[in-house]
C-alpha positions as CSV (number, residue, x, y, z in Angstrom):
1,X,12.0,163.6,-95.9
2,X,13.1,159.8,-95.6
3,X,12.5,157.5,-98.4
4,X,9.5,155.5,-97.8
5,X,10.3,151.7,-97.6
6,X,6.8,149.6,-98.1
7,X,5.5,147.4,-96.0
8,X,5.4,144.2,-95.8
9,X,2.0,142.9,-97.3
10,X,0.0,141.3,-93.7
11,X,-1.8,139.2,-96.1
12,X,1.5,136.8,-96.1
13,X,1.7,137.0,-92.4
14,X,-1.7,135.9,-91.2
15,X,-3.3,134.0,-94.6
16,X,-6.8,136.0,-93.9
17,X,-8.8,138.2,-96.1
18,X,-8.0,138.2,-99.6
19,X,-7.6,141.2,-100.6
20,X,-10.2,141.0,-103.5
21,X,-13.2,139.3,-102.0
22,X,-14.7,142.1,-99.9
23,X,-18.1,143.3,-101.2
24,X,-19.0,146.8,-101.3
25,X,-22.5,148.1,-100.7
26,X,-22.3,150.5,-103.3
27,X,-22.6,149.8,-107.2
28,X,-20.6,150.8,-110.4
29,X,-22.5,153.8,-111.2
30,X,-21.1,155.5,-107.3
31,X,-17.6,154.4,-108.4
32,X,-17.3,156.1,-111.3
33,X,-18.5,159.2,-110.1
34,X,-16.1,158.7,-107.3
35,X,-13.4,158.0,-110.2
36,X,-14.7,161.3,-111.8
37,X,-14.0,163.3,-108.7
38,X,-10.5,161.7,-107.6
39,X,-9.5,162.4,-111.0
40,X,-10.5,166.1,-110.8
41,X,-8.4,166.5,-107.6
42,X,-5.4,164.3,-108.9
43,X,-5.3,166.8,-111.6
44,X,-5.5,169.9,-109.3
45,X,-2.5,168.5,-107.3
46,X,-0.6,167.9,-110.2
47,X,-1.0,171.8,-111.4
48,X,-0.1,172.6,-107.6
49,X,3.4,170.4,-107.7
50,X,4.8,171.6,-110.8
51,X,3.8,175.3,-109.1
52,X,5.8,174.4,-106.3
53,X,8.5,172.5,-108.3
54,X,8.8,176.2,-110.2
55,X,9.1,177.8,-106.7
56,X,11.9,175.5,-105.1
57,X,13.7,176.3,-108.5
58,X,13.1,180.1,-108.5
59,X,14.1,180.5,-104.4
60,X,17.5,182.2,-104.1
61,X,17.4,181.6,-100.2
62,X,18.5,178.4,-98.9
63,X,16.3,178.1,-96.0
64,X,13.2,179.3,-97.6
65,X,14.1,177.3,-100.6
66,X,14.2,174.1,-97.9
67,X,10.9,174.8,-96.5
68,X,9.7,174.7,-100.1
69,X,11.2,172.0,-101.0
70,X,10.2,169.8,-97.8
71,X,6.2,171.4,-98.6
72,X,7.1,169.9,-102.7
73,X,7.8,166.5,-101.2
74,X,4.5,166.5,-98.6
75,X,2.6,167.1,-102.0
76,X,4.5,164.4,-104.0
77,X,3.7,162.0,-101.0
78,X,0.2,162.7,-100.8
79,X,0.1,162.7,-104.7
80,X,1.0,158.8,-104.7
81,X,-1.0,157.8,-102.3
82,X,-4.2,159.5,-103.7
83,X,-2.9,158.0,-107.5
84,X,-3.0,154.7,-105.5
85,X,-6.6,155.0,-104.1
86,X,-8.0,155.9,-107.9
87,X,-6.3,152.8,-108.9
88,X,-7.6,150.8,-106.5
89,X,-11.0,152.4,-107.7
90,X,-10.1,151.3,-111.4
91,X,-9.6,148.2,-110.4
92,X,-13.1,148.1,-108.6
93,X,-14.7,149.7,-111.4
94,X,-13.3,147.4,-113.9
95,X,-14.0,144.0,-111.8
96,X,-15.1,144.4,-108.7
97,X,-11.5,143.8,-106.7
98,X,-9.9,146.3,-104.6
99,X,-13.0,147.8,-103.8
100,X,-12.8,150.2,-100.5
101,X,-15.8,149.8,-98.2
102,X,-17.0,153.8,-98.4
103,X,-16.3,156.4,-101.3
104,X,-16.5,159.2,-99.4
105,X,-12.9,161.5,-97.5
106,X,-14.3,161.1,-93.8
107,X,-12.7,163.1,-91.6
108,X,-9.7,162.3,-89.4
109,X,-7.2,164.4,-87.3
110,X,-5.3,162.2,-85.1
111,X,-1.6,162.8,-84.2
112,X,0.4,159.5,-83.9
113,X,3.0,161.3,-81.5
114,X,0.8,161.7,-78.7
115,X,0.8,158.5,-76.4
116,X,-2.8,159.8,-74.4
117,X,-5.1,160.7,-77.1
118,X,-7.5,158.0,-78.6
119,X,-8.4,157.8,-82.2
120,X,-11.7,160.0,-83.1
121,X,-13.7,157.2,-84.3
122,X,-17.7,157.2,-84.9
123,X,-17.5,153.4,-83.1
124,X,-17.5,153.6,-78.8
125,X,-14.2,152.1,-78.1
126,X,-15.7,149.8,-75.9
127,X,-14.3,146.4,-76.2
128,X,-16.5,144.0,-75.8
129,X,-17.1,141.1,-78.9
130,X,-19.9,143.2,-80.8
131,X,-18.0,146.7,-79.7
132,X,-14.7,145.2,-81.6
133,X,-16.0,144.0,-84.2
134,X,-18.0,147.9,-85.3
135,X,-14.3,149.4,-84.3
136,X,-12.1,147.3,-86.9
137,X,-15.3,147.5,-89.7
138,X,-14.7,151.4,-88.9
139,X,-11.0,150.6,-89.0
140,X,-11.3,149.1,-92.2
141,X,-13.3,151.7,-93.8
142,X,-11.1,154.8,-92.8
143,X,-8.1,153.3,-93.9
144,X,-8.9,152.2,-97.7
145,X,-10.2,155.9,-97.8
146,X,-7.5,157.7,-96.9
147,X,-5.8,159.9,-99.7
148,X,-3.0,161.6,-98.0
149,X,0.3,159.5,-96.5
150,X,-0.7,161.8,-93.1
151,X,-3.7,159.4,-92.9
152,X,-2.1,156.6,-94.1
153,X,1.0,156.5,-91.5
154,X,-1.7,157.7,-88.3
155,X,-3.9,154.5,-89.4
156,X,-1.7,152.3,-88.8
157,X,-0.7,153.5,-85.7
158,X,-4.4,153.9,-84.9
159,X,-4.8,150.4,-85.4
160,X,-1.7,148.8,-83.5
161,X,-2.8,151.0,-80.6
162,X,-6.3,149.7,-80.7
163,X,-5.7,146.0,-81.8
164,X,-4.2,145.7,-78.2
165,X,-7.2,146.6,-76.2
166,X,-9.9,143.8,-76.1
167,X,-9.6,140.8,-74.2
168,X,-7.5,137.9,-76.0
169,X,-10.3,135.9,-76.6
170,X,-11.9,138.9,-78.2
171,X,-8.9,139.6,-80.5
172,X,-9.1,136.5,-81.5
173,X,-12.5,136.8,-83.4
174,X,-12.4,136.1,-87.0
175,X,-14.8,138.8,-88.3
176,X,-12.5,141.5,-86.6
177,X,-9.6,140.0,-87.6
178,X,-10.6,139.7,-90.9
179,X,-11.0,143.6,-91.1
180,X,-8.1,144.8,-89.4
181,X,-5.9,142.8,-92.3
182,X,-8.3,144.1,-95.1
183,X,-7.3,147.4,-93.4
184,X,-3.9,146.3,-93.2
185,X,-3.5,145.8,-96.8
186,X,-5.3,148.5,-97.9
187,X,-2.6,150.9,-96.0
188,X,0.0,148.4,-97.4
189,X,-1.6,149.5,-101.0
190,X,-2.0,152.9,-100.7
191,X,1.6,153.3,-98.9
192,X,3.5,150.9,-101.2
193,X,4.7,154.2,-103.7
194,X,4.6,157.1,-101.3
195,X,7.2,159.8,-101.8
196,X,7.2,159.0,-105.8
197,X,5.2,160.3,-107.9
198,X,4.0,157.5,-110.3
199,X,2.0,158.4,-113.3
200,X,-1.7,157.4,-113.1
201,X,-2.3,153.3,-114.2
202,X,-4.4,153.4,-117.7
203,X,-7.8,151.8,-117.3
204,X,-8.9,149.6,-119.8
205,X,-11.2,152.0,-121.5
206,X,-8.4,154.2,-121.3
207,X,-6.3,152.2,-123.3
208,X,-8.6,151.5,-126.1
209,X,-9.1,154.9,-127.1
């Protein structure tokens, strides 16, 4: 696997959408059971990686061993990304910035290589002003959730894809635009240490015990 070079940060690009000031709907007590959970699993992938890490070194056979070892670095990947995610959760927990617009994993099996296939959104992808502007809040949503770089690398095709269907004056609208660069930088965030495993930031609660 290819080292993973990070994006550059749209927020520079276009000026819109700080990346703080979006306001959830939920409150503190759903993000720290959210925090709860994500921790649980970051804790189950880290058992499974140094499993695998034991495998890779144990395999006498070269190919097998470079199966393993391309499966170790899939599961690094998606460890970063999913460390990144509970960070950005620390962050909202600890003061409100950072904050993804849902909590939950929602589904989403899109391949990127195919050139027919549209993205399985919940939104019609009609593209008229109001149509737009329920696609790129979905937009938004699915990509501060994702956990896995799968997700995080199909988003952002997903979105270039889509970002090119409405009308110009449509494009153009502000509240779209707005969340199609919070998505942006949320995929920017959750990309920016892919393929490194990076241990877990300390929250401030953390830190004082």
């Amino acid at each position: 696997m290819p080292p993973v070079t990070p994006l550059p940060d749209p927020a520079a690009a276009t000026g819109l959408a700080e990346p703080d000031d979006y306001q959830p709907s939920y409150g503190k007590p759903e993000v720290e059971r959210a925090l709860i959970t994500e921790r649980g699993v970051e804790a189950a992938l880290e058992t499974k990686i140094t499993q695998m890490q034991a495998n890779v070194d144990a395999q006498l056979d070269r190919v097998v061993a470079q199966t393993l070892d391309d499966q170790l670095r899939a599961a690094t990947a998606d460890l970063a990304v999913r460390r990144q995610f509970i960070a950005m959760l620390e962050a909202c927990d600890r003061d409100g910035q950072l904050c993804p617009p849902r909590l939950d994993e929602p589904t989403w099996k899109f391949d990127p290589e195919s050139d027919s296939a549209d993205p399985p959104l919940d939104a019609a992808l009609r593209f008229d002003l109001a149509d737009w502007q329920r696609i790129t809040a979905e937009l938004h949503g699915r990509a501060c959730a994702c956990r896995t770089l799968a997700c995080v690398d199909s988003m952002g095709v997903a979105i270039d894809r889509l970002e090119t269907r409405p009308m110009h004056d449509v494009q153009g609208d502000e509240t779209a635009s707005e969340s199609i660069t919070r998505a942006r930088q949320c995929l920017f965030r959750l990309r920016g240490r892919a393929g490194k495993v990076m241990p877990r930031p300390v929250a401030d609660d953390d830190a004082s015990r």
